[in-house]
LUMDREN-613853 format. One record per atom (N, C-alpha, C): atom name; x, y, z; residue in one letter; residue number from 0. Coordinates in pm, 1 decimal, always signed. Layout:
# residues N
 at        u        v        w aa   i
 CA        X        Y        Z  A NUM
...
# end
This chain:
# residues 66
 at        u        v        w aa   i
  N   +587.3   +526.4  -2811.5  X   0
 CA   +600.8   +475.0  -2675.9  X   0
  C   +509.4   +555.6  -2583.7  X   0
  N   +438.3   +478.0  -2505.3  X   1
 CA   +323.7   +557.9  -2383.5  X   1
  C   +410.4   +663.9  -2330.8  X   1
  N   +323.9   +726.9  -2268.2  X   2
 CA   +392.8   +778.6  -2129.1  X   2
  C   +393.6   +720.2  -1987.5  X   2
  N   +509.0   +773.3  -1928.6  X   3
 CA   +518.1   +692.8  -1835.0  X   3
  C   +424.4   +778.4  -1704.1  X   3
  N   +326.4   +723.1  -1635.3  X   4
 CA   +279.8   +750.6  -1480.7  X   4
  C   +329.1   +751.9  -1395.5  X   4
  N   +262.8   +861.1  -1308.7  X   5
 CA   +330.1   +868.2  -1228.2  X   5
  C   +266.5   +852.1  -1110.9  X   5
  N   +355.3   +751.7  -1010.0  X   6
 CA   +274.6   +671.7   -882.2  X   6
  C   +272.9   +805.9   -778.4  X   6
  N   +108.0   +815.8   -824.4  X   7
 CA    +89.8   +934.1   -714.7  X   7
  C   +110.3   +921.0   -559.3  X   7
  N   +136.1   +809.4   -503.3  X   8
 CA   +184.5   +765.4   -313.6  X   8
  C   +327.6   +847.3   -323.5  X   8
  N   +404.2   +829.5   -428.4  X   9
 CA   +547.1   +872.9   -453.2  X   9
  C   +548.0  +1052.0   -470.3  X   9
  N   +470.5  +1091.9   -559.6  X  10
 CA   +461.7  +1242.2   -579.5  X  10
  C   +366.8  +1327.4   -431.0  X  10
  N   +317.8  +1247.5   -382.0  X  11
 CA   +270.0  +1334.4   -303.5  X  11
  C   +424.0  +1367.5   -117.0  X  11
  N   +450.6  +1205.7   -149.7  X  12
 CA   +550.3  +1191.8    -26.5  X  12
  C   +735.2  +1311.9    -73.3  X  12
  N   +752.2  +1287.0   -176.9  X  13
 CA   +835.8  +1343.4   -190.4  X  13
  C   +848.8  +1488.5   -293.7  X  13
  N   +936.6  +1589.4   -259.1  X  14
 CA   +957.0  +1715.3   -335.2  X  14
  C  +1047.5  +1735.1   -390.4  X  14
  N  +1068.2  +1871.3   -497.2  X  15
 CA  +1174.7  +1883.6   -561.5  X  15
  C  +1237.6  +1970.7   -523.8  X  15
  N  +1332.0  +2013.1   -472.3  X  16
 CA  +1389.4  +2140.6   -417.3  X  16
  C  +1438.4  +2272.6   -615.4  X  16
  N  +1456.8  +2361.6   -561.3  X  17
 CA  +1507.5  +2415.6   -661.4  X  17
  C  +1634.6  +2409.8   -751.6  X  17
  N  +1755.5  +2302.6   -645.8  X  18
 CA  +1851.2  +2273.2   -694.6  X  18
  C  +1876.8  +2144.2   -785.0  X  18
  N  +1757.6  +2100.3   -749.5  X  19
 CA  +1712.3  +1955.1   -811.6  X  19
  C  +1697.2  +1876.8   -722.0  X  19
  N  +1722.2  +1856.8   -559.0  X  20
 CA  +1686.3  +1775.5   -500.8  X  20
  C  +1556.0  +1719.5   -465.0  X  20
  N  +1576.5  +1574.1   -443.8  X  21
 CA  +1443.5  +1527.1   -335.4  X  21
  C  +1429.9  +1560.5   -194.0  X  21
  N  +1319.0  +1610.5   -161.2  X  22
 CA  +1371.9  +1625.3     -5.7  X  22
  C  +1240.9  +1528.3    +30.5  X  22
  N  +1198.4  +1485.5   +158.6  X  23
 CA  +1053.0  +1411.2   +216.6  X  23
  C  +1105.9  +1428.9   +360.8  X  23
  N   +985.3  +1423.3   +422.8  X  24
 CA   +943.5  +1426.8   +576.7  X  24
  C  +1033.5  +1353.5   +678.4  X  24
  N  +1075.8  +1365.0   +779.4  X  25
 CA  +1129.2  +1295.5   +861.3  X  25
  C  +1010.2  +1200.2   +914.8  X  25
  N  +1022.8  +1044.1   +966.4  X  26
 CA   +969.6   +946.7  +1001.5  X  26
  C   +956.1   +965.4  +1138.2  X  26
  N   +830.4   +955.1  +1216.3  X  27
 CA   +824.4   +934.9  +1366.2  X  27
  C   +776.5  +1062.0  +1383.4  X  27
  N   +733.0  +1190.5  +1313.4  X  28
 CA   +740.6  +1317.7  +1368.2  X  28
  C   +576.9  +1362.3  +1346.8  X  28
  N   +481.6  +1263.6  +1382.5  X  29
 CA   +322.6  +1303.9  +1369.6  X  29
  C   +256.4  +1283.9  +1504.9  X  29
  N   +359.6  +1176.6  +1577.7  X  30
 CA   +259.4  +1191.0  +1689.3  X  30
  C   +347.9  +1125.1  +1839.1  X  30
  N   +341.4  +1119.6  +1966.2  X  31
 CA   +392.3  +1076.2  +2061.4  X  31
  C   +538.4  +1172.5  +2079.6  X  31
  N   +499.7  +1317.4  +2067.8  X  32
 CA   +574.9  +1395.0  +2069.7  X  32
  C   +627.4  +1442.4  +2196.2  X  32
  N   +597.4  +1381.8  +2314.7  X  33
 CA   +637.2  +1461.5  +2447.7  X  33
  C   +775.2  +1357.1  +2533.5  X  33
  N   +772.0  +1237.7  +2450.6  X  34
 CA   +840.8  +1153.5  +2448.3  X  34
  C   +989.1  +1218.8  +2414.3  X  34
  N   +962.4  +1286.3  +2315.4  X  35
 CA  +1103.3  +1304.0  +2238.3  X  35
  C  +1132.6  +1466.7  +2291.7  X  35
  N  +1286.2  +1450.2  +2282.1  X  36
 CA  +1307.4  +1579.4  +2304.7  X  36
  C  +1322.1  +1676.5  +2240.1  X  36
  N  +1365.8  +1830.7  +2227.7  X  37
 CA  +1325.9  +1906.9  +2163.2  X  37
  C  +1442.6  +1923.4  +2054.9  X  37
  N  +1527.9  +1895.9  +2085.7  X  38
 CA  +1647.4  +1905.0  +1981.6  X  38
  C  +1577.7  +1789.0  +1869.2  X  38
  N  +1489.1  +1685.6  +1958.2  X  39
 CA  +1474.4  +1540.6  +1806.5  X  39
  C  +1365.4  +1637.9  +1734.6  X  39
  N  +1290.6  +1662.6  +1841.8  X  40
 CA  +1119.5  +1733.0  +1757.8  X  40
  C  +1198.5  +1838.6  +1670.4  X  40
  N  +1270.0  +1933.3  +1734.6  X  41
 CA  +1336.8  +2076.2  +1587.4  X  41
  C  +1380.4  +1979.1  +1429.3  X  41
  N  +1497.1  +1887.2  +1459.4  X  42
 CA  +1529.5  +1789.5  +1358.0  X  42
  C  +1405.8  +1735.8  +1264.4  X  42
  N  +1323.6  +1685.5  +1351.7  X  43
 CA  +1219.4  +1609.3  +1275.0  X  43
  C  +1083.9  +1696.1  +1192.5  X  43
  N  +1112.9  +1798.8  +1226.4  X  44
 CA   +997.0  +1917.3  +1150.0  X  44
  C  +1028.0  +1924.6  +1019.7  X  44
  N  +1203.6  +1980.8  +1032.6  X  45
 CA  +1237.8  +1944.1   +839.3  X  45
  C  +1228.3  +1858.9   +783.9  X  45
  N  +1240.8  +1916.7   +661.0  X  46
 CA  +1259.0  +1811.6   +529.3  X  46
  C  +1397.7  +1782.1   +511.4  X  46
  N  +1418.5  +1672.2   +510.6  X  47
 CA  +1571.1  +1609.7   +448.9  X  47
  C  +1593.1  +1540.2   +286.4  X  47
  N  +1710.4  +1563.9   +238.6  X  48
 CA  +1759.3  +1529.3   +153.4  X  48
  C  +1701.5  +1365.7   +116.4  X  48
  N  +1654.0  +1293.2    +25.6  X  49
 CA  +1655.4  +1216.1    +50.3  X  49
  C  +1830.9  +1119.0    -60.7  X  49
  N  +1839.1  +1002.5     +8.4  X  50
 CA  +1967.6   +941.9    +45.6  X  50
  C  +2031.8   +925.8   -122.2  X  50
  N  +2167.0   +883.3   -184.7  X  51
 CA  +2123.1   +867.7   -292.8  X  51
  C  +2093.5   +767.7   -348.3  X  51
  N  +2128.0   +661.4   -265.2  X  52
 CA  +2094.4   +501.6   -328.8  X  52
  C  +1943.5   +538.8   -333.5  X  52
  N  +1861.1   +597.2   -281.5  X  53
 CA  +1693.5   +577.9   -312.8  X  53
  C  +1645.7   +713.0   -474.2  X  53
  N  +1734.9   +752.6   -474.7  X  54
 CA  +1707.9   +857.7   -563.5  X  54
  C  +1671.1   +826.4   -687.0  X  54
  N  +1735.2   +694.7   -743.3  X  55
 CA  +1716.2   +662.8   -857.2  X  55
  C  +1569.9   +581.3   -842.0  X  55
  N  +1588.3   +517.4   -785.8  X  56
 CA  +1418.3   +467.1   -728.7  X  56
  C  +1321.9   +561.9   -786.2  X  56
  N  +1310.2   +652.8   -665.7  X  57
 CA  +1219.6   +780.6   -657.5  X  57
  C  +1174.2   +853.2   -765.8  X  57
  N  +1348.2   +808.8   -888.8  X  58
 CA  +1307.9   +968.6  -1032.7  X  58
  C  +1199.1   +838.8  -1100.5  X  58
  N  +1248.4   +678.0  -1113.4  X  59
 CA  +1109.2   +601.1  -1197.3  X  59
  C  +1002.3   +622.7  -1142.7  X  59
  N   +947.0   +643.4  -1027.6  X  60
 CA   +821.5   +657.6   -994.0  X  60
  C   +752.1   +791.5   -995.6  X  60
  N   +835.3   +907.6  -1009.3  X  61
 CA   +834.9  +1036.6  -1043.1  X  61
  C   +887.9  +1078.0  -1161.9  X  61
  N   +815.2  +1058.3  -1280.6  X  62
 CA   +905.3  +1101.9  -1391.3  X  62
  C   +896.3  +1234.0  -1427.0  X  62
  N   +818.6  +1269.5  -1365.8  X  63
 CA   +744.1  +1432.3  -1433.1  X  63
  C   +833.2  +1595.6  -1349.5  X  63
  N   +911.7  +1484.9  -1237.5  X  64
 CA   +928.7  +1598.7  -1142.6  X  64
  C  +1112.4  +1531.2  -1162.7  X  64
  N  +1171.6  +1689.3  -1281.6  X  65
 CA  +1279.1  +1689.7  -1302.9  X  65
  C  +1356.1  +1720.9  -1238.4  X  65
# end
């Protein structure tokens, strides 16, 4: 059986934490920043967990990153 690839748009957007999680970028946080306030901008700098209904998604398109 091949190996399976891995969709590099997917490996570059998301990480593996050390506990095994996915974490990826908060959405909205690159630009039109004076808009938002500073409690949203602190929030939106981290990385968050990502959800778990998408997780299983994420491990087929990432197989390499256990």
């Amino acid at each position: 059986m091949p190996k399976i690839k891995t969709r590099k748009v997917a490996a570059k957007r998301f990480k593996l934490t050390g506990t095994g999680k996915l974490v990826h970028r908060v959405q909205g946080a690159r630009h039109l920043r004076r808009k938002k306030s500073k409690r949203q901008q602190r929030r939106q700098d981290r990385q968050v967990a990502l959800e778990n209904a998408m997780v299983r998604h994420v491990r087929i398109y990432v197989p390499r990153k256990k």
